[in-house]
C-alpha angles and dihedrals in degrees: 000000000000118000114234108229123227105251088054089048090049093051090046092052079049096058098045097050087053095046081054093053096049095048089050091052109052079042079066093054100059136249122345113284128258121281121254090230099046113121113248132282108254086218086059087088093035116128121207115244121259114266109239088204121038147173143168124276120287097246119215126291122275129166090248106092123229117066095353101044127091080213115067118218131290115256110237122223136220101213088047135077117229102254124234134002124295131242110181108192140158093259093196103033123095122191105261114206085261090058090036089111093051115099105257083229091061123100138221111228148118137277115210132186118204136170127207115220120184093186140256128340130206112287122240122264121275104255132127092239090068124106094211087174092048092054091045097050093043089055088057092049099051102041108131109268133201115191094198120192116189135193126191088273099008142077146180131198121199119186132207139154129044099347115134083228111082127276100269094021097158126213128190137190134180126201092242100049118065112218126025139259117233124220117208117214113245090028135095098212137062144210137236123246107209112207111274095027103087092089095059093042088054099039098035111009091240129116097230119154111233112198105255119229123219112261127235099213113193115185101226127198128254124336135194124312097247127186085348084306120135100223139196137207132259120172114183120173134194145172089274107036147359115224145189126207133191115206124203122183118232107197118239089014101108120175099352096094086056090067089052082056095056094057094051093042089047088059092064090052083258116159113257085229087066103114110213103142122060130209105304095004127126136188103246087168136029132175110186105192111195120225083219097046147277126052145243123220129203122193124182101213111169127031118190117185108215132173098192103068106156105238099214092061083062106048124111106243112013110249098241091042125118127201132259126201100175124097122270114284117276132257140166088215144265147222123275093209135062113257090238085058096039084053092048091064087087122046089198134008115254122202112239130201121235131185104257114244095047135133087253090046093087099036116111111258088245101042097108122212127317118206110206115195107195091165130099091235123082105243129201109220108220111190120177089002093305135110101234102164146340132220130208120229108290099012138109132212132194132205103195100180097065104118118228125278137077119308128185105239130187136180108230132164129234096258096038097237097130134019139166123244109271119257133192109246122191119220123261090050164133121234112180128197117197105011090133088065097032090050092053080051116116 
């Protein structure tokens, strides 16, 4: 019997030890893999089922608040101040050298222009003395404006046009409050939004909480390529409304489209907590249907990139502002167009007959046209197929350089979810919304 000799012994123990290694590891694996020749799994060509109700991705966690963060936003209140100063910052963005010259204040964002449309009004009627091209032109002016710069986790809101808010009427959001605070022009304090009441502020200018509906959220393909943009779809219905948006993503802007978001979805009675933007995504496009009738349309038409956003116009609150809890300030109401365009309608007056007897048989020839709301509902007052003026419950109003002649005039509210049938109304006049109710009145 040969003797093995201890270097071959030493290599054999080797080898076993390494055999035992190797069989220990592929155990941990799992079972054998399948065989080359196995027929194939029948879940291979399975699809997964449409979600019903679907949004976008949770993003990953940040301190911020909002999409990134594990805590949702804090609720604001009407009858509470915001406590404490803002500082609104890029929490994950250090100066490069190329930024070293930038205020370290300053922050990166958009500026966005948009314009709100709630469709077509009733034309004017045919007749030579129209100025077609005026009304139209005057339309376009006047249409309702928002100038909206965004942060990462900040947003402002400046409004101009024919809102029934005032010219530079100012809202801001911020990505861990639900709701806004409004700044009134003239005034050094603001107010606080609660969720569900932006509706009411921008149709009535009144801070009434509306009850908010759940939202059925469906990712869409592809939408329209909108300002060089690719874009995708997003429908959401409520009770209230069905609507189509059209996101666009803006590089470097993070959470702050989603707060754009918020204000469009808020107008449907959607809950703030619905999630439709994702990180660095915008509505370029929105199309609100209302259950009760008529649309609103939002366009993003213009997008500006800009690095030297002034933090303070973005805090929320302003730091020298004070809160309010009263209501807005009061008015009767106001026009929407400047007496020298409301004049061109007409080229020339035209005399128009009236029935004697009649509330316009007393007025002075040259006395225009006085809008009387005896509703309890602010009305917005279309003639020709522009909005000219709006008047609160209870209140007149009277456009007195409208030249004589006939005109097409329509009620209509702000959102465009309800309007009377249109009527032919002669100048000098009286149109009246509203005198049916007013007159069952004690």
């Amino acid at each position: 019997m040969h003797r093995i000799s201890p270097y071959r012994e030493q290599f054999i123990e080797r080898t076993r030890a390494l055999c035992v290694l190797v069989i220990a590891t592929v155990s941990c694996r799992g079972g054998p893999s399948e065989p080359v020749d196995a027929p194939r799994s029948p879940q291979a060509k399975a699809e997964p089922a449409p979600l019903a109700n679907v949004s976008p991705a949770t993003p990953p966690p940040s301190s911020s608040g909002g999409l990134r963060s594990g805590k949702p936003p804090e609720p604001l209140r009407g009858d509470r101040p915001i406590e404490g100063p803002d500082l609104p910052r890029e929490p994950s963005r250090e100066l490069s050298l190329r930024d070293a010259s930038r205020d370290s204040r300053d922050l990166s964002g958009y500026v966005l222009q948009a314009t709100i449309r709630t469709g077509e009004g009733p034309g004017p009627p045919r007749a030579p003395e129209v100025n077609a091209a005026v009304i139209e032109s005057v339309r376009r002016k006047g249409e309702p404006r928002v100038t909206i710069t965004l942060s990462q986790t900040r947003a402002r809101f400046v409004l101009s046009g024919a809102f029934v808010l005032p010219a530079g009427a100012e809202l801001r959001s911020r990505v861990d409050r639900y709701g806004h605070i409004v700044l009134w022009p003239g005034e050094d304090s603001y107010r606080v939004v609660e969720a569900g009441t932006l509706r009411a502020l921008l149709g009535e200018r009144r801070l009434d909480i509306a009850p908010l509906s759940p939202a059925e959220v469906h990712v869409g393909g592809d939408g329209v390529r909108r300002l060089n943009l690719r874009t995708h779809r997003v429908d959401i219905s409520t009770r209230a409304a069905w609507a189509t948006l059209e996101l666009g993503v803006l590089r470097d802007l993070g959470e702050g489209g989603s707060l754009v978001c918020r204000m469009l979805l808020e107008l449907m009675s959607t809950p703030p907590s619905t999630q439709a933007c994702g990180l660095d995504e915008v509505p370029l496009h929105t199309e609100i249907h209302w259950t009760t009738q008529g649309a609103l349309t939002f366009d993003v038409v213009s997008v500006a990139r800009r690095v030297d956003l002034v933090a303070q116009d973005l805090a929320v609150p302003p730091a020298l502002a004070t809160f309010e809890v009263t209501a807005p300030p009061f008015s009767a109401g106001d026009a929407l167009v400047a007496k020298s365009d409301l004049a061109a309608f007409r080229s020339s007056p035209v005399d128009v007959q009236w029935v004697r007897g009649s509330a316009v048989d007393s007025l002075p020839a040259e006395s225009g046209l006085t809008l009387v709301n005896s509703s309890d509902e602010l009305r917005v007052a279309w003639l020709d197929g522009a909005p000219v003026a709006w008047a609160a419950p209870g209140s007149r109003v009277t456009l007195t350089s409208l030249l004589r002649g006939r005109y097409t005039f329509q009620w209509r509210t702000f959102l465009g979810d309800s309007w009377e049938p249109s009527v032919a109304v002669s100048v000098p006049g009286v149109v009246e919304f509203g005198a049916a109710d007013a007159a069952g009145r004690p």
